[in-house]
ZAMAR-66297 format. One line per field, with one value per residue: x, y, z of N, C-alpha, C in turn. Coordinates in Angstrom, 1 decimal. Atoms other than C-alpha are relative to their C-alpha. Layout:
# residues N
n.c1 (X ...)
n.c2 (Y ...)
n.c3 (Z ...)
ca.c1 (X ...)
ca.c2 (Y ...)
ca.c3 (Z ...)
c.c1 (X ...)
c.c2 (Y ...)
c.c3 (Z ...)
This chain:
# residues 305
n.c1 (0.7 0.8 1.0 1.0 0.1 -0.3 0.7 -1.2 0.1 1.5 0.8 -0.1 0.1 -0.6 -0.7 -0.8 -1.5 0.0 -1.9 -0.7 0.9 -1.2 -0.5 0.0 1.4 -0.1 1.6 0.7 1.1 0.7 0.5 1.8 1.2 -1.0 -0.1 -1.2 0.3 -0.3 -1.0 -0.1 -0.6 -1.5 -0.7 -0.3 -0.4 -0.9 -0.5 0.3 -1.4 -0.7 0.0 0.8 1.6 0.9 0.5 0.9 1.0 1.1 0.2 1.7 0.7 0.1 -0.4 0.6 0.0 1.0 0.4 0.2 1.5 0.2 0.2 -1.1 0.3 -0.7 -0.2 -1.2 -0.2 0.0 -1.2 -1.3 0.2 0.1 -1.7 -1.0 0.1 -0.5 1.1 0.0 1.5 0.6 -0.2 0.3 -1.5 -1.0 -1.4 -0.6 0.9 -0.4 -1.1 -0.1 0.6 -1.3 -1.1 0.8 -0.6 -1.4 0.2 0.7 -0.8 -1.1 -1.1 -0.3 0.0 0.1 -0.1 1.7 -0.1 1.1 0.6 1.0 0.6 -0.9 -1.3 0.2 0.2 -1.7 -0.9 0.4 -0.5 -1.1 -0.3 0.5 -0.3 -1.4 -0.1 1.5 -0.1 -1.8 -0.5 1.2 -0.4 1.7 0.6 0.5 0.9 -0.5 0.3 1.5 -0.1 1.0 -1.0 -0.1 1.0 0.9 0.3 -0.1 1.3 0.4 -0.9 0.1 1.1 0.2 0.2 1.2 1.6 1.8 0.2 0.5 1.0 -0.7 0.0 -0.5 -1.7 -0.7 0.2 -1.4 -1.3 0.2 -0.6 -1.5 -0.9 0.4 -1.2 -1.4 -0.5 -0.2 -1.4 -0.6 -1.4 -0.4 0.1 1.0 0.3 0.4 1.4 0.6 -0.7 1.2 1.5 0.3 0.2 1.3 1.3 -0.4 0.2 1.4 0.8 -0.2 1.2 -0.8 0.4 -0.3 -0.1 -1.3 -0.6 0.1 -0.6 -1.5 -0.9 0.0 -1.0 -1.6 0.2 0.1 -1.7 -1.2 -1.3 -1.3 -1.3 -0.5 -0.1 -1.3 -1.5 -0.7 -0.1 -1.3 -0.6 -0.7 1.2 0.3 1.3 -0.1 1.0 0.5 -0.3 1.4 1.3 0.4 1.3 -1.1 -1.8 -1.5 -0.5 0.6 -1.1 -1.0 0.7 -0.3 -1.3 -0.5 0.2 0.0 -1.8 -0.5 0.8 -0.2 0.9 -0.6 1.0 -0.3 0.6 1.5 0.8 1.4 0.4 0.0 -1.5 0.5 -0.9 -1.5 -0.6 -0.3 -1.0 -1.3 0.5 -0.3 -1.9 -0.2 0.5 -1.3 -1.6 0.6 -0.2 -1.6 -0.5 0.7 -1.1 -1.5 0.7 0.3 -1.0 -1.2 0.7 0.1 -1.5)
n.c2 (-0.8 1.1 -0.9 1.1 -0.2 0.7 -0.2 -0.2 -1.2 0.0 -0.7 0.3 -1.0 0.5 -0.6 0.5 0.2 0.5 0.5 1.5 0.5 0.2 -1.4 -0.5 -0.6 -1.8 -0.1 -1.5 -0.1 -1.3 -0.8 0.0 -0.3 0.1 1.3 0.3 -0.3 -1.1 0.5 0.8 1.0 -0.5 0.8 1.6 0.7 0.2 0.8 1.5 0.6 -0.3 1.2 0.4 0.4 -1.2 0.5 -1.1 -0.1 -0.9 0.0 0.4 -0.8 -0.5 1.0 1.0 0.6 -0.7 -1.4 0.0 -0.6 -0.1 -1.3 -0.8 -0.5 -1.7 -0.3 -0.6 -1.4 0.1 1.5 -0.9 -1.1 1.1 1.1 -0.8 -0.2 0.6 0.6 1.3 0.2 1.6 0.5 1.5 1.1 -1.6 0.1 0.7 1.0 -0.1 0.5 1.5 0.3 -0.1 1.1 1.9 -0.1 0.6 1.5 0.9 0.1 0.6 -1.5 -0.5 -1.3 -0.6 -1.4 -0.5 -1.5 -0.4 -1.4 -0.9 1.0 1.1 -0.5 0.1 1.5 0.9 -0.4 0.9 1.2 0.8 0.0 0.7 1.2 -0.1 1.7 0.6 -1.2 0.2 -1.0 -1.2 -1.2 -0.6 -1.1 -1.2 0.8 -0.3 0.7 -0.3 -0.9 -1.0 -1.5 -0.5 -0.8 0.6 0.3 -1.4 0.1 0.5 1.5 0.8 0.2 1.0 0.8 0.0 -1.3 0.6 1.1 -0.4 1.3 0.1 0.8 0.6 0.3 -1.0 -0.9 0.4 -0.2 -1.2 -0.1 0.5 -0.8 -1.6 -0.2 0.3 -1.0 -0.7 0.8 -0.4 -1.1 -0.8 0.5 0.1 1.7 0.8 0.3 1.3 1.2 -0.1 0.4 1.9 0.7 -0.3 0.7 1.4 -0.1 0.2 1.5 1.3 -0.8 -0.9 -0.1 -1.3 0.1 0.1 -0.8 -0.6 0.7 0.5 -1.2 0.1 1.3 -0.8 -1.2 0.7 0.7 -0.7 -0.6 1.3 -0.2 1.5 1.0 -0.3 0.2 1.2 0.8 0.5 0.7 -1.8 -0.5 -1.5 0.0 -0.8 -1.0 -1.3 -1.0 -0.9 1.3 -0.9 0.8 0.3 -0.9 0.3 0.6 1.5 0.9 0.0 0.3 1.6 0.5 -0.4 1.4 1.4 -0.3 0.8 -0.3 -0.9 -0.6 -0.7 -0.8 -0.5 -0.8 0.6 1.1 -0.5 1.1 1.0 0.6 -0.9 1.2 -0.2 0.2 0.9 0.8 -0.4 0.9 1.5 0.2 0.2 1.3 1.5 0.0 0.3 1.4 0.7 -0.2 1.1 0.9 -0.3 0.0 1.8 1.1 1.1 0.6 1.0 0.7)
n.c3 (-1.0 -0.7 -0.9 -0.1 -1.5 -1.1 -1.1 -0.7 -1.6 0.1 1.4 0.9 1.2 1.0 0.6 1.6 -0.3 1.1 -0.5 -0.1 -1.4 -0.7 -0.3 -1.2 0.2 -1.0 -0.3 -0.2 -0.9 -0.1 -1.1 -0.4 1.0 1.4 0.5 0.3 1.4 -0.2 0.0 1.9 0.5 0.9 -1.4 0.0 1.6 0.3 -0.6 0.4 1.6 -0.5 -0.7 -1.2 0.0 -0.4 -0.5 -0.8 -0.4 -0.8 -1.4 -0.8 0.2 1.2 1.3 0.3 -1.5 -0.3 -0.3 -1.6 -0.3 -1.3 0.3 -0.2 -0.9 0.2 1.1 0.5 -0.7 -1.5 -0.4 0.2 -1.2 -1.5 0.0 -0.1 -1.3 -0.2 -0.8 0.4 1.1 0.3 1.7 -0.1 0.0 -0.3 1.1 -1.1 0.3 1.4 0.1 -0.3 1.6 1.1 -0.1 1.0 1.3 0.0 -0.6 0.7 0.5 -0.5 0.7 -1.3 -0.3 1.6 0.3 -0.6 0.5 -0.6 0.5 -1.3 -1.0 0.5 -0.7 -1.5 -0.1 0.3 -1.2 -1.4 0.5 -0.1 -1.2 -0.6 0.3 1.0 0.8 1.6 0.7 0.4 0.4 -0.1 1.1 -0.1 1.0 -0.7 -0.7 -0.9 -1.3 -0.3 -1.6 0.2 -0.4 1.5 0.6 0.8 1.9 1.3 0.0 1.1 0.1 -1.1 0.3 1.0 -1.0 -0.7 0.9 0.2 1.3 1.3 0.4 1.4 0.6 1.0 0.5 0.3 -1.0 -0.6 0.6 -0.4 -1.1 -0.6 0.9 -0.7 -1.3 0.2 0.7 -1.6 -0.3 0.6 -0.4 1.4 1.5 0.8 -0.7 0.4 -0.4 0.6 -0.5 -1.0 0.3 0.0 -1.3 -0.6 0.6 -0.3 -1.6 0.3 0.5 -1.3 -1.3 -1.0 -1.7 -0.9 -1.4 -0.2 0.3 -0.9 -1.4 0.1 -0.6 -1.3 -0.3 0.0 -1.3 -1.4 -0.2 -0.5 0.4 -0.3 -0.2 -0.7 0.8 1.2 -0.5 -0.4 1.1 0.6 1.5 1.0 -0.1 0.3 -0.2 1.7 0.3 1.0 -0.8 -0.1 -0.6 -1.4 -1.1 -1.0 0.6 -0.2 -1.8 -0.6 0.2 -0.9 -1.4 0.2 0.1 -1.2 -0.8 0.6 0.0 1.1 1.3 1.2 0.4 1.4 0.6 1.4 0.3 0.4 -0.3 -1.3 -0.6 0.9 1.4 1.1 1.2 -0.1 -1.6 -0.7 0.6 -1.3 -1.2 0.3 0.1 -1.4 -0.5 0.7 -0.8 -1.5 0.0 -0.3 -1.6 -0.9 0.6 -0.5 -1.2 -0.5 0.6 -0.7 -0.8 0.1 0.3)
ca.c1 (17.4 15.2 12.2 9.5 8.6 10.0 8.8 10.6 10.0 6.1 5.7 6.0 8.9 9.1 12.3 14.7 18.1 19.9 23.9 26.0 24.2 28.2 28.6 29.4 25.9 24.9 21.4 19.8 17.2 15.1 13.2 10.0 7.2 9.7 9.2 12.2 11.6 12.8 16.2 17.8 18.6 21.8 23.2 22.3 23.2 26.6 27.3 25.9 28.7 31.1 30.5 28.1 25.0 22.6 19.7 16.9 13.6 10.4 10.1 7.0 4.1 5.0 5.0 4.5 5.3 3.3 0.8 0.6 -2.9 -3.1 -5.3 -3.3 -3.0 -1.2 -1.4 2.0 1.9 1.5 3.9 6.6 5.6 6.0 9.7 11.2 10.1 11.8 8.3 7.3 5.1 3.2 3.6 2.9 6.5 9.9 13.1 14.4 11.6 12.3 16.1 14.8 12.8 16.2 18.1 15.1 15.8 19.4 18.5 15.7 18.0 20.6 23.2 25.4 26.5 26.6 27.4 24.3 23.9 20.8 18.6 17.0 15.1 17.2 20.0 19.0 17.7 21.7 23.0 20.8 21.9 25.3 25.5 23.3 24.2 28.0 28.2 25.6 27.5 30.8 30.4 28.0 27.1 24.4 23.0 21.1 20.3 21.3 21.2 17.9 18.3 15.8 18.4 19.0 18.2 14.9 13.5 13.1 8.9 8.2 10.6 8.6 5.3 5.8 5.6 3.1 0.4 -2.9 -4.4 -4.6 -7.2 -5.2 -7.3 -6.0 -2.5 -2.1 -3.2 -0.2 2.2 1.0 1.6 4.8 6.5 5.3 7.0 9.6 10.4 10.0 13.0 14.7 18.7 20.3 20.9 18.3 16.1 15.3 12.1 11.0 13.2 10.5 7.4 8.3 9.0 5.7 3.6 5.7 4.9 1.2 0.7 2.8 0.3 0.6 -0.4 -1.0 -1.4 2.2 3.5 2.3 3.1 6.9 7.0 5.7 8.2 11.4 9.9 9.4 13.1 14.8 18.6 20.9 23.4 24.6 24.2 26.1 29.3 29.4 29.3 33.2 32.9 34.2 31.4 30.8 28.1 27.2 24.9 23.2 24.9 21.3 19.2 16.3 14.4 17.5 20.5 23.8 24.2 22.0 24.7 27.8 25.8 26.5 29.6 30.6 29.7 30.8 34.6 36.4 33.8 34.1 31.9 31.5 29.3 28.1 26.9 23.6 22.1 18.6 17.1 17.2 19.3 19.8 21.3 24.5 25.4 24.6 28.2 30.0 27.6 27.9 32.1 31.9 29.8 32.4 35.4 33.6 33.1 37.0 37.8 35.5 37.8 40.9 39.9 39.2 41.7 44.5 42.3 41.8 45.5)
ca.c2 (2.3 0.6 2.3 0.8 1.3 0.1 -0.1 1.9 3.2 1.8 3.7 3.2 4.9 5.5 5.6 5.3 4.1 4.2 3.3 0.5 -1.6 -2.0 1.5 3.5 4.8 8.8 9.1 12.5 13.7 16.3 19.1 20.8 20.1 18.8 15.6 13.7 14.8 18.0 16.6 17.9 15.3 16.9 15.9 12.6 12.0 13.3 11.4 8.0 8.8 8.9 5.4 5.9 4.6 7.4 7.0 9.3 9.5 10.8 11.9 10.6 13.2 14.1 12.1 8.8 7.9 7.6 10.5 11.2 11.8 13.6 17.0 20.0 21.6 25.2 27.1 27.9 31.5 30.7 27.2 30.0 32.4 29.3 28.1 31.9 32.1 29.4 27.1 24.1 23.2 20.3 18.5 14.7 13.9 15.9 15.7 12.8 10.5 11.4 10.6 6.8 7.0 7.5 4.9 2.0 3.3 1.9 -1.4 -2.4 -1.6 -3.3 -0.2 -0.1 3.2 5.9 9.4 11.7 14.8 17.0 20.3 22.9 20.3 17.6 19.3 19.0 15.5 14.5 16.6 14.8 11.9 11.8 12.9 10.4 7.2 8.0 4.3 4.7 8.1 8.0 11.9 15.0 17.5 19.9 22.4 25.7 24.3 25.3 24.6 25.4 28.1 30.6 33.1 33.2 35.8 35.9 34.8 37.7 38.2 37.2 33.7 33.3 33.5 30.7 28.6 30.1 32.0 31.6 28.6 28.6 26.9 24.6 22.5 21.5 20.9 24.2 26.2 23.9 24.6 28.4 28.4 26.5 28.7 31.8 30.5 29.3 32.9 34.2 31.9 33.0 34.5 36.5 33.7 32.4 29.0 27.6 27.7 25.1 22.7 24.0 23.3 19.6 19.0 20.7 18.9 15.7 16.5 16.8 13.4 11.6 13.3 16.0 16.4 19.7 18.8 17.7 20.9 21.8 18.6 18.5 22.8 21.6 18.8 21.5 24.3 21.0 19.7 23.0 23.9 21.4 22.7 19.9 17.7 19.4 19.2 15.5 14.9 13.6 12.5 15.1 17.4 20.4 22.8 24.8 27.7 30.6 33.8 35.3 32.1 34.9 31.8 30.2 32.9 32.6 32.7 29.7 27.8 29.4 28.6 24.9 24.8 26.6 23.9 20.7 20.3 20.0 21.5 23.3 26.0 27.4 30.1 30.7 33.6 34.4 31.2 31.4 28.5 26.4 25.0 27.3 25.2 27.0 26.3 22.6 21.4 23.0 21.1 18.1 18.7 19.6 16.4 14.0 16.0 15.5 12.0 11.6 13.2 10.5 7.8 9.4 9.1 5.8 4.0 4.5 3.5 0.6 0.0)
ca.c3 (-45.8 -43.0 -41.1 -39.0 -35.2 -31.6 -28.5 -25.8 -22.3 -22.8 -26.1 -29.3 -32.1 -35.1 -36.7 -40.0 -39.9 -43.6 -44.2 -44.2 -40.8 -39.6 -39.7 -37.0 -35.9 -35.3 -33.8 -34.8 -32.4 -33.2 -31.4 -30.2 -32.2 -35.2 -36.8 -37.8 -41.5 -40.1 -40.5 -43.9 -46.3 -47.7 -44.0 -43.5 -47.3 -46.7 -43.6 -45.0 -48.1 -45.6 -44.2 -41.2 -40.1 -39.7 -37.5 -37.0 -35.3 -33.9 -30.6 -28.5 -29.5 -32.8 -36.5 -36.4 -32.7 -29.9 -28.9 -25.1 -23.7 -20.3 -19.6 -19.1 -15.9 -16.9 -19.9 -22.0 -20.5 -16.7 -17.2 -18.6 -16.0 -13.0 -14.8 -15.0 -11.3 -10.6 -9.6 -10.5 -14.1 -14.3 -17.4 -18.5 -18.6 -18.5 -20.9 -18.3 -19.7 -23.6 -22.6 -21.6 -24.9 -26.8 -25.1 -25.7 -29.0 -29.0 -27.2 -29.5 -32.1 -30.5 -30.6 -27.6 -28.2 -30.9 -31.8 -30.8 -32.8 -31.3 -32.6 -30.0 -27.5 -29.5 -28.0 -24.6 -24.8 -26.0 -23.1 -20.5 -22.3 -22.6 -18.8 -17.4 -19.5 -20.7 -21.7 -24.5 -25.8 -27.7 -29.2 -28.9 -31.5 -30.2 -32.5 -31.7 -28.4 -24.5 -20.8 -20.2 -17.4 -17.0 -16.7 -20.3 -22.6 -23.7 -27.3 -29.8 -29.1 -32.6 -32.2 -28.8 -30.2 -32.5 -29.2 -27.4 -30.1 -30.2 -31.7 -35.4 -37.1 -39.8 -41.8 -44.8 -46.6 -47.7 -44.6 -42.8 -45.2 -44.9 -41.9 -40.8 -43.6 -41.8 -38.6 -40.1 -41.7 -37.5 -37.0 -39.2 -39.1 -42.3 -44.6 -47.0 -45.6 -48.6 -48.9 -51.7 -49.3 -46.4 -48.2 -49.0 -45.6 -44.3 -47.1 -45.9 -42.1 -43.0 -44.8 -41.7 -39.4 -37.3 -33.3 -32.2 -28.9 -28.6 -29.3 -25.9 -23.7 -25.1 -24.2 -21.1 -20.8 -21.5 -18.7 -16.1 -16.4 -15.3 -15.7 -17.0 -15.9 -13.1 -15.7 -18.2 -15.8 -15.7 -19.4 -20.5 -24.3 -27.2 -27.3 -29.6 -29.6 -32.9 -33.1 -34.9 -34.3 -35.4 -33.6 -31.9 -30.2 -28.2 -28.3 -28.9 -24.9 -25.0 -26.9 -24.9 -21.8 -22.6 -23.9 -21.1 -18.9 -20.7 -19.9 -23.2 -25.4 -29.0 -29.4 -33.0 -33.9 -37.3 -38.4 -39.4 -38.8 -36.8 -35.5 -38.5 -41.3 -43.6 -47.0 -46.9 -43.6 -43.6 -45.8 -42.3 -40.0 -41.5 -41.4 -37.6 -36.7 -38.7 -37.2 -33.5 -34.2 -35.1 -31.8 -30.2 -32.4 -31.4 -27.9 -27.6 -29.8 -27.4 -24.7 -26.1 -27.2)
c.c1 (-1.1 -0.7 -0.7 0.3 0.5 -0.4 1.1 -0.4 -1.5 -0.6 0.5 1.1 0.3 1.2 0.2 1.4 0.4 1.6 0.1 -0.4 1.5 0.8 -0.1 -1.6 0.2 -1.5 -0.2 -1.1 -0.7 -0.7 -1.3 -0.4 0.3 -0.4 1.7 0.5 1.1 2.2 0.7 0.7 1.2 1.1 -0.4 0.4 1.6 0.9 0.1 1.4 0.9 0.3 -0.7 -1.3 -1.0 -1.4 -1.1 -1.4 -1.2 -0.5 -1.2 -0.6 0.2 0.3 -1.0 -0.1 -1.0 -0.5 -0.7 -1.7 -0.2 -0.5 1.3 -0.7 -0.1 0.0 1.5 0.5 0.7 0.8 1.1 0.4 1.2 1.7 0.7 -0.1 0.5 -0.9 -0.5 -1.0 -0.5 0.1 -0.1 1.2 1.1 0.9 0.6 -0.8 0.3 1.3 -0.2 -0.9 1.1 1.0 -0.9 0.2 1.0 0.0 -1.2 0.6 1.3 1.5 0.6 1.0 0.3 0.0 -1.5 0.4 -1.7 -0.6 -0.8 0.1 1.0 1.0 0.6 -0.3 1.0 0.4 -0.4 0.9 1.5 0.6 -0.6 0.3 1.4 -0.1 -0.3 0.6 1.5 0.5 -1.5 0.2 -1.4 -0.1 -1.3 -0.9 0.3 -0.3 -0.9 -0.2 -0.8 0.7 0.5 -0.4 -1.6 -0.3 -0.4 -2.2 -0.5 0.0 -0.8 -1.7 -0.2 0.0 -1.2 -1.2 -0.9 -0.4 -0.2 -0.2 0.9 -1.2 0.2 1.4 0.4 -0.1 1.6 1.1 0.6 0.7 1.4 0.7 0.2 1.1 1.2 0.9 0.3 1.5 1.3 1.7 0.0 0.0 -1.1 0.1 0.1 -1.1 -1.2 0.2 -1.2 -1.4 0.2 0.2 -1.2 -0.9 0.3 -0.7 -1.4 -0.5 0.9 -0.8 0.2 -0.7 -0.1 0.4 1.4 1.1 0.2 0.5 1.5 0.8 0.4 1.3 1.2 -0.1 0.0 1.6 0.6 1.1 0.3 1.3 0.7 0.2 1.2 1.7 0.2 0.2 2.0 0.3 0.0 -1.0 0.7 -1.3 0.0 -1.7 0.0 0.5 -1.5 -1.5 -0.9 -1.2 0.9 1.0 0.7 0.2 -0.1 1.4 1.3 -0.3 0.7 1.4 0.9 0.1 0.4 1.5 0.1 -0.6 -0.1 -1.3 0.2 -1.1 -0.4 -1.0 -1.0 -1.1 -0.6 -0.4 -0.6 0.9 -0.4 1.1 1.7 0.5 -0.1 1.2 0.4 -0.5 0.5 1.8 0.2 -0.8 0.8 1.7 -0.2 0.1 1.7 0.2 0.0 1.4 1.1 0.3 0.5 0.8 1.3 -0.5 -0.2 1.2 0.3)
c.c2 (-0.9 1.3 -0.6 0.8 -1.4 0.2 0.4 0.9 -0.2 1.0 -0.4 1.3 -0.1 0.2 -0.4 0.0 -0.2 0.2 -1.1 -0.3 0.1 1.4 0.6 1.1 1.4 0.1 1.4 0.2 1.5 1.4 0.6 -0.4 -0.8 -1.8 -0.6 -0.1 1.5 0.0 0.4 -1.0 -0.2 -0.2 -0.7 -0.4 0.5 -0.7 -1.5 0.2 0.3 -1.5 0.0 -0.4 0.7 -0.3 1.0 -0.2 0.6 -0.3 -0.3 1.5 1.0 -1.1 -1.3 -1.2 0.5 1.1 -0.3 0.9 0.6 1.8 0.7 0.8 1.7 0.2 0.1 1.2 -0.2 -1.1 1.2 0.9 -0.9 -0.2 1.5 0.6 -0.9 -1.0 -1.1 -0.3 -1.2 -0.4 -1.5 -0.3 1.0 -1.0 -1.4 -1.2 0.2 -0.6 -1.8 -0.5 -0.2 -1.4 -1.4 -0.4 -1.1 -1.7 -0.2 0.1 -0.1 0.6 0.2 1.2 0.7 1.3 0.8 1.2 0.6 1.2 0.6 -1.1 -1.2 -0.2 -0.7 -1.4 -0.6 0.6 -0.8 -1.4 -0.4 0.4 -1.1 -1.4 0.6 -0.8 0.0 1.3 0.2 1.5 0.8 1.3 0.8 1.2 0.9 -0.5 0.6 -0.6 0.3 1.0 0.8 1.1 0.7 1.0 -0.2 -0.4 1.8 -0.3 -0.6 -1.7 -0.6 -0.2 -1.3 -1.3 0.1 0.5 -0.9 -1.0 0.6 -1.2 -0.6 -1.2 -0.9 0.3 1.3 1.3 -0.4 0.4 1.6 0.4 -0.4 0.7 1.4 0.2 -0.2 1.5 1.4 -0.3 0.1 0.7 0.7 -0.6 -0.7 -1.5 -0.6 -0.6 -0.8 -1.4 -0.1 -0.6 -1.0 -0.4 0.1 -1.0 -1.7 -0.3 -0.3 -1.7 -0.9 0.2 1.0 -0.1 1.6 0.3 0.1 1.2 0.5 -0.8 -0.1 1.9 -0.3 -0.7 1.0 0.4 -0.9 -0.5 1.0 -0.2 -1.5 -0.1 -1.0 -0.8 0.5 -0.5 -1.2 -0.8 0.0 -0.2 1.3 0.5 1.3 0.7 1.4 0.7 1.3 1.0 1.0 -0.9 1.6 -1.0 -0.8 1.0 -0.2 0.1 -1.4 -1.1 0.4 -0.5 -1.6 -0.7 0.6 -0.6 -1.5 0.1 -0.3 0.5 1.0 0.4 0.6 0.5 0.4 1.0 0.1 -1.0 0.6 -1.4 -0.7 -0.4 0.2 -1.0 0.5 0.0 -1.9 -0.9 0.3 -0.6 -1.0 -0.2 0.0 -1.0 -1.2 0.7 -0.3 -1.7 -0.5 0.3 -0.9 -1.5 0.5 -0.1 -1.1 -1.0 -0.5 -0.2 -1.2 -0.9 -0.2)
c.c3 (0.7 0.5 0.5 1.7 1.2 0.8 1.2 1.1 -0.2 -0.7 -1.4 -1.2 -1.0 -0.5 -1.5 0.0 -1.9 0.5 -0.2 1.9 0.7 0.3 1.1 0.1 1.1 0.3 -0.3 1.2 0.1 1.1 0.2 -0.7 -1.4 -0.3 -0.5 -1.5 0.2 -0.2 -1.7 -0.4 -0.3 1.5 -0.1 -0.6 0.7 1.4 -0.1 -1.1 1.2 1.6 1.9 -0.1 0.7 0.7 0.3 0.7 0.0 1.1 0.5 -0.3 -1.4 -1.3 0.5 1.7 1.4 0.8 1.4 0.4 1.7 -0.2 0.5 1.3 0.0 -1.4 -0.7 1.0 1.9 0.2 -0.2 1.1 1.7 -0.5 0.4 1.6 0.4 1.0 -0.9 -1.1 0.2 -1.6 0.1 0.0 -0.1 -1.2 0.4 -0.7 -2.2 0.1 0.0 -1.7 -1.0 0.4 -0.2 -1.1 -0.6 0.3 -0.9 -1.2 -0.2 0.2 1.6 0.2 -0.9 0.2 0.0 -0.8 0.3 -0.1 1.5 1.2 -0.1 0.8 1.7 0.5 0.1 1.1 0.9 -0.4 0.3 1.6 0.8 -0.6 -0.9 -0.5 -1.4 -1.2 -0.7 -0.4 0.3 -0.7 0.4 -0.4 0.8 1.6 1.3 1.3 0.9 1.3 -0.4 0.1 -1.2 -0.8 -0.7 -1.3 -0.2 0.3 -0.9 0.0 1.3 -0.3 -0.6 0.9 0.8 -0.3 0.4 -0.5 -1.0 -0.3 -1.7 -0.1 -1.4 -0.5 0.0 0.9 1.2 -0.4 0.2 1.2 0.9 -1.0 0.6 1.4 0.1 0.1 1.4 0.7 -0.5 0.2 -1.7 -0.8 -0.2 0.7 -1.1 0.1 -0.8 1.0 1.7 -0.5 -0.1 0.9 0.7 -0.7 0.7 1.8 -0.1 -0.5 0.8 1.2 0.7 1.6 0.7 1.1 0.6 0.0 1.4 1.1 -0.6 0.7 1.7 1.0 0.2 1.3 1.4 0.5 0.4 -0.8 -0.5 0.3 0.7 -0.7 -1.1 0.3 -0.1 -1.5 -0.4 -1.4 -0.6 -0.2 -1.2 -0.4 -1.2 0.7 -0.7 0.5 0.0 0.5 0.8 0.6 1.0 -0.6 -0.1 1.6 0.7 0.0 0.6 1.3 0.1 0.0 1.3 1.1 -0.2 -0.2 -1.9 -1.4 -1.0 -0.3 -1.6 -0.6 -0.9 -0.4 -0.8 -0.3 1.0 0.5 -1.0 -0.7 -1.1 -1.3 0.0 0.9 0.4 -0.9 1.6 0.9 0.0 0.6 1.8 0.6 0.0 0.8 1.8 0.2 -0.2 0.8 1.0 -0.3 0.9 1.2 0.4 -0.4 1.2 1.2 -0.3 -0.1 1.5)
């Protein structure tokens, strides 16, 4: 396993790449707010036994990468208000600028192109992605994620709170832990989170740092980028797009929205999943990421032949 920071698009990230180095590499890419902890291990572990080279990160403004300083023009409320009106947010940077963060990625770690698997925002980052630089994209696996249209159903009030509540005052380990378990439990679908496997990620999140702030310039960032729809159409490589049948913060419409758009693409809905990864749901993830990736293989071989 390797970890350590690069410099990309005049920021700084951190990642962790573990695997055989010759391995076919799969970039994870997280989502709002999420550190790249947020990644369970029981995935990456069973794609590394399976001979790839797993790659994950943290997005500018959360963990250990860096944190964006610019005042805010609009609140959450009145930025949400301005996108479902179809009007313009201000934000320090949009999804468009996180995509050039992902591809410095690759070029400072010399990767000229690699299987993308993507959560919520994650999601949307790999769609921009593999529409605007095909080159860099061999496969696409996007998880509870969609095409960002305002047209969509809304979040479950509860699941939309956990974006835009009130400040809460955290200062110490176990007020954090408190708390992100709480919103976890908002996020929630029917099957069980695993909620020992929550606290060690939150205590872990805590002693890599956290950023409040960021929580609000990356909402900002989704609500500034608009639809992706246009974009969606032009993506080509084997795509499939997995979601919660009980996700109530992106809907299952989110994730048909997408696949709906992306010639060629396997949707596959699993029941009672909510907007996380619930332990018994991630052996089938893992299985539909590695069968995505052979599609991509299968693809390309007799292309090359």
């Amino acid at each position: 396993m390797q970890s350590g920071t690069v410099s990309s698009n005049g920021i700084e990230l951190f990642y962790e790449s573990r695997g055989p180095e010759n391995g076919e590499p799969i970039v994870f890419v997280m989502g709002l707010s999420a550190q790249m902890v947020f990644w369970p291990e029981p995935l990456l572990d069973t794609l590394v036994d399976r001979g790839y080279r797993v790659i994950r990160f943290d997005n500018r403004d959360v963990g250990k990468s860096t944190r964006i300083r610019k005042p805010f023009k609009q609140g959450p409320l009145v930025a949400l208000l301005r996108y479902t009106l179809g009007l313009s947010v201000d934000s320090a940077y949009t999804l468009h600028d996180m995509v050039a963060d992902t591809v410095g990625l690759l070029d400072a770690l010399n990767i000229e192109r690699a299987h993308f698997v993507g959560a919520s925002m994650g999601g949307m980052i790999s769609q921009l992605l593999a529409a605007t630089h095909p080159d860099r994209v061999l496969s696409l696996s996007s998880i509870m994620s969609s095409n960002n249209s305002p047209y969509l159903p809304l979040p479950k009030p509860a699941a939309l709170k956990t974006l835009v509540a009130p400040r809460v005052k955290v200062e110490t380990e176990d007020q954090f832990v408190a708390f992100g378990l709480e919103m976890m439990s908002k996020l929630a679908g029917t099957l069980p989170q695993g909620r020992d496997e929550l606290e060690a990620m939150y205590r872990e999140c805590w002693a890599r740092g956290i950023n409040p702030r960021g929580i609000r310039n990356q909402f900002l960032a989704v609500l500034a980028t608009g639809t992706l729809t246009k974009h969606l159409k032009q993506i080509r490589c084997p795509t499939t797009v997995v979601h919660g049948g009980a996700d109530p913060l992106i809907r299952p419409a989110g994730g048909k929205a997408s696949a709906r758009h992306i010639r060629g693409a396997k949707l596959v809905i699993i029941p009672g999943m909510g907007h996380d990864f619930p332990p018994s749901a991630i052996d089938r993830i893992g299985d539909l990421i590695a069968e995505t990736v052979a599609r991509a293989n299968s693809v390309a071989q007799p292309a090359m032949a």
